[in-house]
C-alpha positions as CSV (number, residue, x, y, z in Angstrom):
1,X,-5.6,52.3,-17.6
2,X,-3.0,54.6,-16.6
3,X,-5.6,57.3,-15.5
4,X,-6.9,54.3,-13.0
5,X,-3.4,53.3,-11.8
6,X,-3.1,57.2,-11.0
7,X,-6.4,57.1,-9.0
8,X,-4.8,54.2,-7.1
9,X,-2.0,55.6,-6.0
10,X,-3.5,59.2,-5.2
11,X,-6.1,57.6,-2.8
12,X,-4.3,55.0,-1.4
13,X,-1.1,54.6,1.1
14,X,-0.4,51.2,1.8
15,X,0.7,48.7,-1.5
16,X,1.6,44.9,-1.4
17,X,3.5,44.3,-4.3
18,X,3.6,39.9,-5.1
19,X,5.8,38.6,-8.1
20,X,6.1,34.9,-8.8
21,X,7.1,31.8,-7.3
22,X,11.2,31.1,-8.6
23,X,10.9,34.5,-9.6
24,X,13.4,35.5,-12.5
25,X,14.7,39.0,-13.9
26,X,11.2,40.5,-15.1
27,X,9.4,39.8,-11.9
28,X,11.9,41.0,-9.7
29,X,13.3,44.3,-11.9
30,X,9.5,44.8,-12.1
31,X,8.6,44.7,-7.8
32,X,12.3,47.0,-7.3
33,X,11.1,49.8,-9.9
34,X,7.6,49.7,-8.9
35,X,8.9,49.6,-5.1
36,X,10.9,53.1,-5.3
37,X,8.2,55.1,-7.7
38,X,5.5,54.5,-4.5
39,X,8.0,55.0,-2.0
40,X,8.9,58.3,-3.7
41,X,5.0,58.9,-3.5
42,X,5.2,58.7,0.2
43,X,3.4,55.4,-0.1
44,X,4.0,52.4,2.5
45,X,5.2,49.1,0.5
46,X,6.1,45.8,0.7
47,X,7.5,43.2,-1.8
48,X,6.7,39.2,-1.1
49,X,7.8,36.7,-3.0
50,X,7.0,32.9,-2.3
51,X,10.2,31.2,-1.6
52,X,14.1,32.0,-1.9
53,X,15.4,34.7,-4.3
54,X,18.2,34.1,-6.9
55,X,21.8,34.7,-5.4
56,X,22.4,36.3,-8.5
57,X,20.0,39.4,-7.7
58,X,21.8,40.3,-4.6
59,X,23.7,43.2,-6.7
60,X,20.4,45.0,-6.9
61,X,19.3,48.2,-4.8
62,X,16.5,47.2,-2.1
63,X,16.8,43.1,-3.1
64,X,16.8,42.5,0.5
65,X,13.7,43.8,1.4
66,X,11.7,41.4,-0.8
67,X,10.0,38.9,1.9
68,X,8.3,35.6,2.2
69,X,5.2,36.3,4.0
70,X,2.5,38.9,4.7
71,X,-1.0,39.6,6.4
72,X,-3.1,41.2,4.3
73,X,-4.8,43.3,7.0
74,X,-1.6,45.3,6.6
75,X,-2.6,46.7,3.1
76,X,-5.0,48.7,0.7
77,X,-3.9,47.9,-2.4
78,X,-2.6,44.5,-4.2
79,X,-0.3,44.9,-7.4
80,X,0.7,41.3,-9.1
81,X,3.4,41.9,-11.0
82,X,4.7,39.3,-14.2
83,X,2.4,36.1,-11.9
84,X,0.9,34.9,-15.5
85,X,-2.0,32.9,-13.7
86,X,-3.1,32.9,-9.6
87,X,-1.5,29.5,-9.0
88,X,2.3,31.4,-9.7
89,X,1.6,33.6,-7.2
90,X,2.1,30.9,-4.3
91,X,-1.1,32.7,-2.6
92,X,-3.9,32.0,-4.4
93,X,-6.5,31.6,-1.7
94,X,-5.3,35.2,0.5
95,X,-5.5,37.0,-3.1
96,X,-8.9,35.5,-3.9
97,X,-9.9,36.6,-0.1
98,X,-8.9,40.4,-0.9
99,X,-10.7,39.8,-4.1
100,X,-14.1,39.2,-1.9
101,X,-13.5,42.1,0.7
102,X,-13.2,44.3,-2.4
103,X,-9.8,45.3,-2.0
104,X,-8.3,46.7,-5.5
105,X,-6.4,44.3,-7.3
106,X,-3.5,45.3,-10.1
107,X,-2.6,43.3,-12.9
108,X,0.5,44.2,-14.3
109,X,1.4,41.4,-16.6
110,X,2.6,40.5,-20.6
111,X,1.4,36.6,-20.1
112,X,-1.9,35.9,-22.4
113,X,-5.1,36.3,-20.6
114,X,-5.6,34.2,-17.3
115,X,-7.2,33.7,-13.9
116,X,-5.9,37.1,-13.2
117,X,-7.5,38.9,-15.5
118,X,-10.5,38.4,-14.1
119,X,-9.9,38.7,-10.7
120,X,-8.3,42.3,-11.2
121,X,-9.4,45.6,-10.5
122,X,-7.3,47.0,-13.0
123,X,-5.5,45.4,-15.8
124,X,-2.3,46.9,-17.2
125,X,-1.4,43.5,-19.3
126,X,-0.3,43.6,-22.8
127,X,1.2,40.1,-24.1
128,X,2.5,41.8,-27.1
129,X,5.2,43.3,-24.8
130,X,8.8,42.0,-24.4
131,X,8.5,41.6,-20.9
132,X,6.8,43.2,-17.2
133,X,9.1,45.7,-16.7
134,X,8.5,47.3,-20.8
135,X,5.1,47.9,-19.4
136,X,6.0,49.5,-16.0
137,X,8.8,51.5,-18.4
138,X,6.0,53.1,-20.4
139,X,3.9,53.5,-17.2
140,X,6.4,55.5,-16.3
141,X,6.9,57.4,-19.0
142,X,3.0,58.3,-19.3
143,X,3.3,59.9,-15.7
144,X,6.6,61.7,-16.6
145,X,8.8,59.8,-13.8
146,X,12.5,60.5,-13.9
147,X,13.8,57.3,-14.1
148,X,17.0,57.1,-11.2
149,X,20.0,55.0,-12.1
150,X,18.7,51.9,-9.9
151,X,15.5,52.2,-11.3
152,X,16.9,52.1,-14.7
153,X,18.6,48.8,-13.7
154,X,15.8,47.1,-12.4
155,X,13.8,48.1,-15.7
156,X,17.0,47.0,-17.8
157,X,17.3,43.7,-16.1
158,X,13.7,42.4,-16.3
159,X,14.1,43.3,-20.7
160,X,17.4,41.8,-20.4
161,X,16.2,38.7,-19.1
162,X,12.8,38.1,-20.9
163,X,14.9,38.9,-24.3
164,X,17.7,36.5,-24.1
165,X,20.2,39.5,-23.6
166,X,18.2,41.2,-26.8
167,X,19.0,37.4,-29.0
168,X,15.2,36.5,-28.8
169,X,12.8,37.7,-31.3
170,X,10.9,39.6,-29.1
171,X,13.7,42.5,-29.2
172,X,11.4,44.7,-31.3
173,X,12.9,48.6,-32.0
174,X,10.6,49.6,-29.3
175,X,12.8,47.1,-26.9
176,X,16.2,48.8,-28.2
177,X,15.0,52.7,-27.6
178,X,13.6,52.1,-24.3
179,X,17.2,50.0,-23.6
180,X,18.9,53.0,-24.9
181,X,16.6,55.6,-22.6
182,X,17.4,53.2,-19.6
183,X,21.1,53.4,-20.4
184,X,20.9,56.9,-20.7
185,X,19.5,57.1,-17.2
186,X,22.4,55.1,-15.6
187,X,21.0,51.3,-16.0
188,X,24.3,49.1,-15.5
189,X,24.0,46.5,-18.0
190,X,27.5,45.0,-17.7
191,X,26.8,44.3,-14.1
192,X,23.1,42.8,-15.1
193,X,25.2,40.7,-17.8
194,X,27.9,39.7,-15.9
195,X,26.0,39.0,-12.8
196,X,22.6,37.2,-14.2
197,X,23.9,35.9,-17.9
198,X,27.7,35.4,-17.0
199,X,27.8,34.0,-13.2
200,X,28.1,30.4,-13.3
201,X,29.1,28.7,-10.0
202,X,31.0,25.3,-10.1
203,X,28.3,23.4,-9.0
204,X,26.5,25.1,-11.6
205,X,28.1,23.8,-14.9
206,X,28.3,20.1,-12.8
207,X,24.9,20.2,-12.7
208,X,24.3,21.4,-16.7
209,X,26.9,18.3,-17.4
210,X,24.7,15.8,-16.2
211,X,21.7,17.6,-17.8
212,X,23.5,17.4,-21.0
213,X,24.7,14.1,-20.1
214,X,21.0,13.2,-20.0
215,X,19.9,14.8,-23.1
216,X,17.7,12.5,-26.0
217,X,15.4,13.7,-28.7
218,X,12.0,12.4,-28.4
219,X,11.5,10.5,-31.4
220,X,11.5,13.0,-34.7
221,X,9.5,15.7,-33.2
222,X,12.2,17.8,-32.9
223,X,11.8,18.1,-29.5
224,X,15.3,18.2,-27.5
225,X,14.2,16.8,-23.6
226,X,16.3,16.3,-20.7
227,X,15.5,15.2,-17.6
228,X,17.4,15.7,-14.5
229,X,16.4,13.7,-10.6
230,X,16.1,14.9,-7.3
231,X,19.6,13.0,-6.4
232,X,21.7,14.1,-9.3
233,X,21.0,17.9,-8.0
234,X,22.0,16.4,-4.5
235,X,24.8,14.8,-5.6
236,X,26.7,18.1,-6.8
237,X,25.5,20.3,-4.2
238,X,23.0,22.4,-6.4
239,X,20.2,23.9,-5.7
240,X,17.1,25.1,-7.8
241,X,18.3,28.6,-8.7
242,X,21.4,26.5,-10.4
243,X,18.8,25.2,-13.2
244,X,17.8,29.0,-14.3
245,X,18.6,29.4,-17.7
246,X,19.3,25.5,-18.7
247,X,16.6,24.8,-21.2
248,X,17.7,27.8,-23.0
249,X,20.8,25.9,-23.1
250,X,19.8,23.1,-24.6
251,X,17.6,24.9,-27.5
252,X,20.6,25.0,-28.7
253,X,20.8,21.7,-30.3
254,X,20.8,22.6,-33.9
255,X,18.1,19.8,-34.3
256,X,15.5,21.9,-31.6
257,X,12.2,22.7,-33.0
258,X,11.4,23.1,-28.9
259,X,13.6,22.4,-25.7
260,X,11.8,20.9,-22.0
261,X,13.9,20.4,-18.7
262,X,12.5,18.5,-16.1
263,X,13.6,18.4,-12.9
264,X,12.9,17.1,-9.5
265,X,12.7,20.0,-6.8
266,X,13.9,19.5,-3.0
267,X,10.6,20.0,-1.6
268,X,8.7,16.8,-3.9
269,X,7.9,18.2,-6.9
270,X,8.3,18.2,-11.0
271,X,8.6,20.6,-12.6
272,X,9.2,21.4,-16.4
273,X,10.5,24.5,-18.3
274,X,9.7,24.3,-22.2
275,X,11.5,26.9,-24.9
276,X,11.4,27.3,-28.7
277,X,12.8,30.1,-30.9
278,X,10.3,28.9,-34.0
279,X,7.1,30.9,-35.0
280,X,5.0,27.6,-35.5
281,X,5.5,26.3,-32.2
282,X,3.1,27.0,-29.1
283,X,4.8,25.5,-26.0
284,X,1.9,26.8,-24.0
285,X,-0.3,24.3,-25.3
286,X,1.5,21.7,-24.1
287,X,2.0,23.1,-21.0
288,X,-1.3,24.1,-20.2
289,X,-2.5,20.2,-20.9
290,X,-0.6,19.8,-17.6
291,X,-2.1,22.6,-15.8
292,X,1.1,25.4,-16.3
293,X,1.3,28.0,-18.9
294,X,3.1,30.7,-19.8
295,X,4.1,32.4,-23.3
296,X,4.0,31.2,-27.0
297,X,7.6,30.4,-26.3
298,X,8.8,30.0,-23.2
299,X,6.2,28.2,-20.6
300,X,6.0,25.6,-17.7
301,X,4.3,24.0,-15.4
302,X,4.4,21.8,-11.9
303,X,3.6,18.5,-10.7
304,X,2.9,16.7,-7.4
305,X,5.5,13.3,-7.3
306,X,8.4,11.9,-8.1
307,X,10.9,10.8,-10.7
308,X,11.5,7.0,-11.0
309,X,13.8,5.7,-13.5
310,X,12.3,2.0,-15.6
311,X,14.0,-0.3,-18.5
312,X,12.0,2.0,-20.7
313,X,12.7,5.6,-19.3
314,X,11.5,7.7,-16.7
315,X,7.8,8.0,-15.0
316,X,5.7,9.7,-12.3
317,X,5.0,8.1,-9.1
């Protein structure tokens, strides 16, 4: 596959780079490094995200050039980067147009096999690894890229992130080497830590207090659930990007087999974020039943409607 990539980017000059919806670490460390290798190729690139990024990125080399919106007419080549399934994206029906005017699609991706799969051109997925940017690290490596220092970082971050700052039991050996390599190359991990793990704004930890104000275990599953409404994020002044990392949080609990957050967003939707640290548990399953997905153990998904509070807890309307 990395013979095909090559082929790609010998033949072709202009890329469109898309990563995910409420994109986190791994999708953007993945779009930066990618980013810089073409531009050193003398390639013409562009990174789109649908929807705001993270405050907490804005330490990161080139963050500012990730935009909103594109025309495809501008490009040759698509690369998704860490989507998981087409819906992620936020442009399903453009991507499925390139699709039909044959333009090359790349997959790069550790999600399990979806939508996208088949829809690719190429696919450079691997679910066995820790996260988006371990497979663009060994990409790298195959093609004997010297890795710059903000390249490093970008790599560094997205491991960072999709490991639980190394805690989660995807840190394999092979995650620790390549974090040394990327270290040794000039990543800046105390800035990734203090900046994406350490940075908590006021409004922030108000918000996790009423989500662990609102915390109950449903029944004796083991399953620790908290569920927080449209107008308790308005009431602190949060925003979205405030929830990130909050059903890590509460998986926690000593009692969690599994952890799931559900929020209202601003713009009329729910949507739920599910964790678990246990081997026997599958939170994709239950995500995909509502038509999300994601890993074995971290997943999601997002519904049309809103919260409404009964005598007997909370339902969709």
């Amino acid at each position: 596959m990395y013979e095909d990539f090559s082929k790609i980017v010998e033949g072709k000059s202009k890329f469109l780079l898309i990563g995910h919806e409420q994109p986190d670490g791994d999708a953007i460390g993945a779009l930066l490094a990618l980013y810089e290798f073409l531009k050193e190729k003398g390639k013409k690139v562009s990174m789109v995200v649908s929807g705001d990024i993270p405050e907490i990125f804005s330490f990161l080399t080139n963050i500012e050039k990730i935009k909103g919106d594109f025309l495809f007419g501008d490009f040759d080549v698509i690369v998704l980067l860490d989507n998981g399934d087409l819906k992620r994206t936020g442009y399903i029906s453009r991507i499925l147009k390139a699709k039909a005017s044959e333009l090359p699609v790349i997959n790069i991706d550790h999600h399990p096999r979806n939508d996208i799969w088949k829809n690719a051109t190429i696919n450079m997925a691997d679910p066995s690894a820790s996260s988006t940017c371990e497979i663009i690290y060994d990409l790298f490596s195959h093609l004997k890229y010297p890795l710059s220092a903000n390249v490093a970082t970008s790599l560094l971050l997205g491991i960072y992130g999709d490991t639980g700052g190394f805690q989660h039991q995807n840190t394999s050996k092979k995650v620790m080497i390549i974090a040394s390599e990327l270290l040794k190359a000039g990543a800046k991990l105390k800035k990734i830590s203090s900046s994406v793990m350490q940075s908590r704004s006021v409004k922030m930890l108000k918000l996790w207090g009423i989500a662990i104000n609102n915390i109950f275990e449903y029944g004796s599953s083991g399953l620790i659930v908290s569920i927080i409404s449209k107008e308790e994020i308005e009431k602190v002044g949060a925003t979205e990007d405030d929830i990130s990392g909050l059903v890590n949080l509460l998986n926690t609990a000593s009692e969690s087999k599994a952890s799931l957050l559900i929020y209202e967003t601003l713009d009329g939707k729910i949507r739920g974020s599910l964790r678990t640290d246990r081997n026997d548990v599958d939170v994709s399953s239950f995500a995909k039943i509502l038509g999300g997905g994601g890993h074995k153990k971290a997943s999601g998904f997002s519904l049309s409607g809103e919260l409404q509070k009964t005598n007997s807890g909370w339902q969709i309307k």
